[in-house]
VOPAKE-256438 format. One record per residue (C-alpha): residue number from 1; residue in three letters; y negated, z, x. Coordinates in steps of 0.001 Angstrom, whole numbers, plus 500000, padded with zeros to 6 digits. Layout:
<rec n="NUM" res="ala" y="Y" z="Z" x="X"/>
...
END
This chain:
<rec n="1" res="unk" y="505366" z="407531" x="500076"/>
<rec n="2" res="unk" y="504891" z="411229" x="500042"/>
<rec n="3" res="unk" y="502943" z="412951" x="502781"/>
<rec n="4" res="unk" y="504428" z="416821" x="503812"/>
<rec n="5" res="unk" y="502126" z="418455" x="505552"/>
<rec n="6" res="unk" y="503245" z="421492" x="507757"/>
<rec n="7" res="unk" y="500717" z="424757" x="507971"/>
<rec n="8" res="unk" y="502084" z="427759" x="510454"/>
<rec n="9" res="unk" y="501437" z="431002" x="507907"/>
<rec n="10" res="unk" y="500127" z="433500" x="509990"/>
<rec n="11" res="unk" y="502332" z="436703" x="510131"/>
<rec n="12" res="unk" y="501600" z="439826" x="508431"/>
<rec n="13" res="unk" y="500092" z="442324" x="511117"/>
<rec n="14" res="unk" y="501544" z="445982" x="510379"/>
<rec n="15" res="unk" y="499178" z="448830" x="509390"/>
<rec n="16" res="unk" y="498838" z="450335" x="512651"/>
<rec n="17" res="unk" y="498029" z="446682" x="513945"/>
<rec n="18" res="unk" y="495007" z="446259" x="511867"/>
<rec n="19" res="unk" y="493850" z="449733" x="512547"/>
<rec n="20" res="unk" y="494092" z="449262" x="516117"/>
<rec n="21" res="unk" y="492787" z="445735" x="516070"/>
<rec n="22" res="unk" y="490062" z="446935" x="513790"/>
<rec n="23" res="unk" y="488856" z="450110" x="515833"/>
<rec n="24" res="unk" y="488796" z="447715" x="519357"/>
<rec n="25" res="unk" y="486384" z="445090" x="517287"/>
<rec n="26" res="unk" y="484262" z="448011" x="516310"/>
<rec n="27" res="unk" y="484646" z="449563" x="520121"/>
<rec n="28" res="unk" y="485549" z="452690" x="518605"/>
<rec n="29" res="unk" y="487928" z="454989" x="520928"/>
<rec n="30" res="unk" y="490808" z="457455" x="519505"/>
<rec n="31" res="unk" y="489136" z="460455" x="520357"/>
<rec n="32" res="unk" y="485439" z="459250" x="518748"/>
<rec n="33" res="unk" y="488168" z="458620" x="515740"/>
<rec n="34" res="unk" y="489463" z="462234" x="515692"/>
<rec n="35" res="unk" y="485852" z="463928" x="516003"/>
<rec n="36" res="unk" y="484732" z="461959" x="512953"/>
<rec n="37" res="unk" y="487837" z="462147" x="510812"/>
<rec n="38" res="unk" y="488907" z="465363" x="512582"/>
<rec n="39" res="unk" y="492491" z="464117" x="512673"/>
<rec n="40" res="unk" y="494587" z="465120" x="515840"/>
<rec n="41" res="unk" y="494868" z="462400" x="518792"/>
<rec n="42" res="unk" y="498400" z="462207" x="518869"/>
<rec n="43" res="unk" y="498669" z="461839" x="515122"/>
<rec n="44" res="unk" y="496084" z="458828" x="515492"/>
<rec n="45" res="unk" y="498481" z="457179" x="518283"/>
<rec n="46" res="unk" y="501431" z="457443" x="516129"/>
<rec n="47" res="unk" y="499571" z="455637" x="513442"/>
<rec n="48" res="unk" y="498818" z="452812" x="515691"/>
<rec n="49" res="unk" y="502062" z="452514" x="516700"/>
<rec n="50" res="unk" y="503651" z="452865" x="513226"/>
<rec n="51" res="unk" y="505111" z="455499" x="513862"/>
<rec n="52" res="unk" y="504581" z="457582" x="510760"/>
<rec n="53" res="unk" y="507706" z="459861" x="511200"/>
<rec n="54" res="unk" y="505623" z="461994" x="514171"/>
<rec n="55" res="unk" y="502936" z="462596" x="511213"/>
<rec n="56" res="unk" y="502994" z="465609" x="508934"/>
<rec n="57" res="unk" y="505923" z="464838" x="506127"/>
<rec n="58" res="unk" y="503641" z="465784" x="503243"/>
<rec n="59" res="unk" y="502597" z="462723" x="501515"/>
<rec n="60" res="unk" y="499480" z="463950" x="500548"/>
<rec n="61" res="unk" y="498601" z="464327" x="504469"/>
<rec n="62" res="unk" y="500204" z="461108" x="505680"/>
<rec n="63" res="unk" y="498174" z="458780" x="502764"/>
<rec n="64" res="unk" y="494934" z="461092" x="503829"/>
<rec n="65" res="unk" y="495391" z="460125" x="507227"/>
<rec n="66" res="unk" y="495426" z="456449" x="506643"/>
<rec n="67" res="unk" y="492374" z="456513" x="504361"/>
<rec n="68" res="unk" y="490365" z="458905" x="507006"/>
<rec n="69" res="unk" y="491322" z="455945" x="509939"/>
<rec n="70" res="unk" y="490804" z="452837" x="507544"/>
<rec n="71" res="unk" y="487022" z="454173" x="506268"/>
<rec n="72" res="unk" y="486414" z="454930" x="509969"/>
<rec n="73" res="unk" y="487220" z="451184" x="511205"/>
<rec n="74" res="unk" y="485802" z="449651" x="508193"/>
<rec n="75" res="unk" y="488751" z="448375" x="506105"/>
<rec n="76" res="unk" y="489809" z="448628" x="502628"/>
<rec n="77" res="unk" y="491552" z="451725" x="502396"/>
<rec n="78" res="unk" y="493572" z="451052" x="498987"/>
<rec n="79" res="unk" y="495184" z="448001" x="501016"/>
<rec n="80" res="unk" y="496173" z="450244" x="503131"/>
<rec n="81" res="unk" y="497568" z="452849" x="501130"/>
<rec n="82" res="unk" y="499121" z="449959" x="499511"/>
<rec n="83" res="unk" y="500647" z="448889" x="502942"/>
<rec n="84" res="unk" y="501508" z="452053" x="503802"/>
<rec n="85" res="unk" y="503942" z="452250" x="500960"/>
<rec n="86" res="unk" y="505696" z="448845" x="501802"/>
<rec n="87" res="unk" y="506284" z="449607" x="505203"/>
<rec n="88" res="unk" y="508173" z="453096" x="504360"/>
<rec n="89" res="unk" y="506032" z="455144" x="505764"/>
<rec n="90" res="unk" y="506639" z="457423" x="502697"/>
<rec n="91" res="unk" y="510376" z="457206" x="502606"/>
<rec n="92" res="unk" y="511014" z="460295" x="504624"/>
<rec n="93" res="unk" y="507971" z="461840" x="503517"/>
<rec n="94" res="unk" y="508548" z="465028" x="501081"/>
<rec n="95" res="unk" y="506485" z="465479" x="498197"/>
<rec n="96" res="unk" y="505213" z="469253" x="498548"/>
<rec n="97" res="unk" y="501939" z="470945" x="498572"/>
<rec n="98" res="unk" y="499696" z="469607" x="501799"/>
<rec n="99" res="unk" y="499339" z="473258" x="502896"/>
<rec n="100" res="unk" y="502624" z="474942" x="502249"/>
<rec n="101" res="unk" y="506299" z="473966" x="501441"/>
<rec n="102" res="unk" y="507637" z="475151" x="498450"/>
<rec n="103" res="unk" y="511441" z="476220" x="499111"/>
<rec n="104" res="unk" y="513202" z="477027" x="496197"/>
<rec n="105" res="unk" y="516124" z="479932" x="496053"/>
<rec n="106" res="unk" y="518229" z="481359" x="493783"/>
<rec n="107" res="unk" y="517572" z="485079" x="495143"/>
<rec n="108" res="unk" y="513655" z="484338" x="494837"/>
<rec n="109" res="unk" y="513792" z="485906" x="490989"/>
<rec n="110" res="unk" y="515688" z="488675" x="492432"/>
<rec n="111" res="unk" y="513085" z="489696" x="495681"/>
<rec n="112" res="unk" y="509873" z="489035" x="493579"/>
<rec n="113" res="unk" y="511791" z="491419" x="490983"/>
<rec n="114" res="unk" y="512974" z="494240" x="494138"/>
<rec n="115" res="unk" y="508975" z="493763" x="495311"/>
<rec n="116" res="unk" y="507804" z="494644" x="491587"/>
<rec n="117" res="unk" y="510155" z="497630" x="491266"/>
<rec n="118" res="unk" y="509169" z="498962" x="494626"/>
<rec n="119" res="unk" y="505756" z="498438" x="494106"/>
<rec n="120" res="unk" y="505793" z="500405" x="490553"/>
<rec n="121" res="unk" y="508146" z="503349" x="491597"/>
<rec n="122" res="unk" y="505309" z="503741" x="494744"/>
<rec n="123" res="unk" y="502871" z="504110" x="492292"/>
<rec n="124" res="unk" y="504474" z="506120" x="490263"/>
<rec n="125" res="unk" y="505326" z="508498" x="492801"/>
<rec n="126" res="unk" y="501674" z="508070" x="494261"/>
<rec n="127" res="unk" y="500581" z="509043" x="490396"/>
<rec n="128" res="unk" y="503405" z="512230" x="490354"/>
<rec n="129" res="unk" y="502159" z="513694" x="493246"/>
<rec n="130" res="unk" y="498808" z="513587" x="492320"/>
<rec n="131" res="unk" y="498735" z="515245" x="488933"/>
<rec n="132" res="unk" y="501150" z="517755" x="490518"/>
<rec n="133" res="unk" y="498257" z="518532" x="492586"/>
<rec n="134" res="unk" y="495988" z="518506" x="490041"/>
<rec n="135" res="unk" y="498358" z="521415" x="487992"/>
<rec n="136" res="unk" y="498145" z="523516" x="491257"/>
<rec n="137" res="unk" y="494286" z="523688" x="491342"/>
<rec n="138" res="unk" y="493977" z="524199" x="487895"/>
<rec n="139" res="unk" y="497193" z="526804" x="487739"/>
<rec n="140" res="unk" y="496542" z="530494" x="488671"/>
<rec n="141" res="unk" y="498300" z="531603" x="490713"/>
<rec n="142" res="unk" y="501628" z="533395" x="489912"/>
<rec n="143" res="unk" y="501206" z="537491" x="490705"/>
<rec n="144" res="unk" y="504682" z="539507" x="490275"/>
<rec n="145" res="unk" y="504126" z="543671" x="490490"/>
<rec n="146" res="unk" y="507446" z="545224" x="491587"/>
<rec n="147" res="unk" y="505596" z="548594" x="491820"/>
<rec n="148" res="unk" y="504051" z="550841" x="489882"/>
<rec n="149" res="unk" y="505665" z="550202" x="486755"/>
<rec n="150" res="unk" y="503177" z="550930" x="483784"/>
<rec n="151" res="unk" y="502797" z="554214" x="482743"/>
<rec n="152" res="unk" y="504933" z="555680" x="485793"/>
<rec n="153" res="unk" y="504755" z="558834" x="486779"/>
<rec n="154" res="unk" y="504108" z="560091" x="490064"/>
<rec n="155" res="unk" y="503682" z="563499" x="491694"/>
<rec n="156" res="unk" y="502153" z="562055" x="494750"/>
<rec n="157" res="unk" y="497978" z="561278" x="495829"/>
<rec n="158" res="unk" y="499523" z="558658" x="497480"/>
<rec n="159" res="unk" y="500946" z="555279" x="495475"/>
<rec n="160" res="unk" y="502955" z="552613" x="497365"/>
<rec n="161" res="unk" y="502536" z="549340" x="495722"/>
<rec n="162" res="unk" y="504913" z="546277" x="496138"/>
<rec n="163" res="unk" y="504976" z="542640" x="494681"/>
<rec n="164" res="unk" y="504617" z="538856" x="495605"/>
<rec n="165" res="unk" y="501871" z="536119" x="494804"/>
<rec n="166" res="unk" y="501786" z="532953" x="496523"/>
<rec n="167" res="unk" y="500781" z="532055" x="500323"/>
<rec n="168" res="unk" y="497170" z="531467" x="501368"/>
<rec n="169" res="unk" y="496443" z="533543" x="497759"/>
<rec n="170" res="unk" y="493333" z="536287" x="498168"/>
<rec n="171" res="unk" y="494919" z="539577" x="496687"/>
<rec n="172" res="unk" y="492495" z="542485" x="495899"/>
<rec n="173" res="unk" y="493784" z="546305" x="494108"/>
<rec n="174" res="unk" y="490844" z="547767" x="492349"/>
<rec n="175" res="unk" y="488371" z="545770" x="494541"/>
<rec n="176" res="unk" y="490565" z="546549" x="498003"/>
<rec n="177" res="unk" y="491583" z="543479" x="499648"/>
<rec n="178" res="unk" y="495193" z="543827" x="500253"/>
<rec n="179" res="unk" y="497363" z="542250" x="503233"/>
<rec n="180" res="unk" y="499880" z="538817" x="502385"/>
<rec n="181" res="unk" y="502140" z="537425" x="503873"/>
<rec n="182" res="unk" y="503487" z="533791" x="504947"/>
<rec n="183" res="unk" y="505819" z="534445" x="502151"/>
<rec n="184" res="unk" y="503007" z="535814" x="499850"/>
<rec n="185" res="unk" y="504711" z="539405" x="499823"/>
<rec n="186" res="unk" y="502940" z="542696" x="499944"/>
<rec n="187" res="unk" y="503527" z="546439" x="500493"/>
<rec n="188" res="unk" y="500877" z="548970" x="501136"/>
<rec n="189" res="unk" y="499903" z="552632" x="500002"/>
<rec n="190" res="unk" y="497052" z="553691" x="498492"/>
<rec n="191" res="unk" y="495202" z="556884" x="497632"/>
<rec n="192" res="unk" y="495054" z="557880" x="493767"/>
<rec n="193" res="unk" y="493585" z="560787" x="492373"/>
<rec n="194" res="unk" y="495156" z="563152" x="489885"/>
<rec n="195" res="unk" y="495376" z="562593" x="485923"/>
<rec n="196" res="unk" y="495743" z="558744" x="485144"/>
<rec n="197" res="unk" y="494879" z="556273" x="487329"/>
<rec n="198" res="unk" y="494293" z="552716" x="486265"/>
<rec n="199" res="unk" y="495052" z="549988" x="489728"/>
<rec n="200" res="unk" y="493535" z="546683" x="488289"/>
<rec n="201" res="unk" y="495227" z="543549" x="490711"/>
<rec n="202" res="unk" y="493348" z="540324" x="490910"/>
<rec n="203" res="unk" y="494723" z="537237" x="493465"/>
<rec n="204" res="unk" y="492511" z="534967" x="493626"/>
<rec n="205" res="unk" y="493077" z="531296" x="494218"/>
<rec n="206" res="unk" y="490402" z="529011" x="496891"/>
<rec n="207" res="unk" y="489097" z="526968" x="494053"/>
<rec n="208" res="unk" y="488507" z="530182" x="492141"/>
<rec n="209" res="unk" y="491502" z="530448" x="489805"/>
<rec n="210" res="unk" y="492714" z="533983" x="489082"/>
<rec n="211" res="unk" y="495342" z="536271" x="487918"/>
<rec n="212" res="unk" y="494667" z="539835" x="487086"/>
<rec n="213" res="unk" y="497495" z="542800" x="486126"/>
<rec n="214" res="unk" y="496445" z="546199" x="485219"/>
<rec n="215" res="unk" y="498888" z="549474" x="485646"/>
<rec n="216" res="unk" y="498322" z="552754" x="484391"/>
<rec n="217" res="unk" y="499735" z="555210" x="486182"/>
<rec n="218" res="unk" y="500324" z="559133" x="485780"/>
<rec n="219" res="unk" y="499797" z="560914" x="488511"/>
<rec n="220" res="unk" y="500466" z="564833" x="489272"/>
<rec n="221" res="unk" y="499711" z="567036" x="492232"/>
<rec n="222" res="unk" y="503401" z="568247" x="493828"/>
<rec n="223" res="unk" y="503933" z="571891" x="493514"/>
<rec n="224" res="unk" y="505132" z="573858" x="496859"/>
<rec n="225" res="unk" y="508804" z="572712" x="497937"/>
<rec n="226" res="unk" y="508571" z="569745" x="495304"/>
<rec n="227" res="unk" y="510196" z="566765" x="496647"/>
<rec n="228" res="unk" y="507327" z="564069" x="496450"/>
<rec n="229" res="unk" y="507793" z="560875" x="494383"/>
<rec n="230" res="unk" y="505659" z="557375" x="495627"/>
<rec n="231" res="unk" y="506783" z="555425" x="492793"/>
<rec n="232" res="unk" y="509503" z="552950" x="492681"/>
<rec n="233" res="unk" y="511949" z="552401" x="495476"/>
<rec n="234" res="unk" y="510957" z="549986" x="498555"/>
<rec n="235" res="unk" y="512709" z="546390" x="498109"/>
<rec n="236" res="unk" y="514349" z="544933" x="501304"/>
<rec n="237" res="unk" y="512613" z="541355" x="501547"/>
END
């Protein structure tokens, strides 16, 4: 006659169960738990009470979390990686980088692409304006004479002379600094002596670049009741 004999199996205790369980044995509290695996209180709780939706969703977090708690409490923590798994604690859990979520879009190619362009036309610009600054230091400066004319002649001692350089430009005839304006225009007279005169005009840039025109000019004394000549006509700026 055969003999059955009847043993109760014991059930199997969830994850959070044994943690729990094992952390009261060891008289361990949450928040000795958290300053040891420096994993958030409520994060512990939720593991205790299996309920691994309130944890982060990256996988990567969720199975460190487990291992942290089981080391801490003394159990095996691939068993309870293991367990983990069956109990589908991963199931909602999204497999992504632990520190950043990786979203993919169809218009990323196109910003990265906008970013590049924008980037390289900034430096380009950047690069534009600085070699155009460069040519302006190393330029001298532009000098236009509008009068005398070379080889003009004149029946006056006294010469006007007109012309234009540029703004903030040091202008000097035959050593004489002469007056500019915001515009870089000048008109002045000047005193010349009889016979051929030579007017030498230097401007003169801050960083020492120059421009230099020389004018020969023929000059007579006026007779009595001659009408007296300057040189050219004034210009209306």
């Amino acid at each position: 006659m055969t003999i059955f004999c009847y043993k109760k199996l014991e059930a199997t205790r969830r994850l959070g169960q044994r943690l729990k369980e094992a952390r009261e044995e060891a008289k361990l509290t949450l928040e000795y738990i958290g300053q040891i695996t420096h994993i958030a209180t409520p994060y512990l709780e939720a593991i205790e009470n299996g309920e691994f939706k309130k944890l982060p969703k990256a996988v990567a977090f969720r199975r460190a979390y487990i291992k942290e708690f089981a080391q801490a409490v003394g159990l095996n923590e691939k068993e309870c990686l293991e367990q983990l798994a069956r109990e589908a604690g991963l199931l909602d859990a999204e497999q992504v980088h632990p520190h950043r979520q990786i979203v993919f879009s169809r218009f990323a190619s196109v910003t990265t692409a906008l970013r590049t362009s924008l980037l390289l036309g900034a430096v380009v610009l950047f690069a534009g304006y600085l070699l155009w600054q460069i040519h302006g230091v190393l330029q001298p400066p532009r000098l236009t004479l509008i009068s005398p004319q070379e080889g003009e002649l004149v029946n006056s001692l006294t010469l006007a002379i007109q012309g234009q350089t540029e703004p903030e430009v040091t202008l000097k005839v035959n050593g004489q600094d002469v007056m500019v304006n915001e515009a870089g225009r000048f008109n002045m007279k000047v005193d010349v002596s009889e016979g051929v005169s030579t007017l030498t005009f230097e401007a003169i840039k801050k960083h020492g670049k120059k421009t230099t025109i020389t004018r020969h000019v023929v000059v007579r004394a006026p007779k009595y009741g001659e009408k007296v000549s300057l040189g050219a006509s004034e210009p209306n700026y």
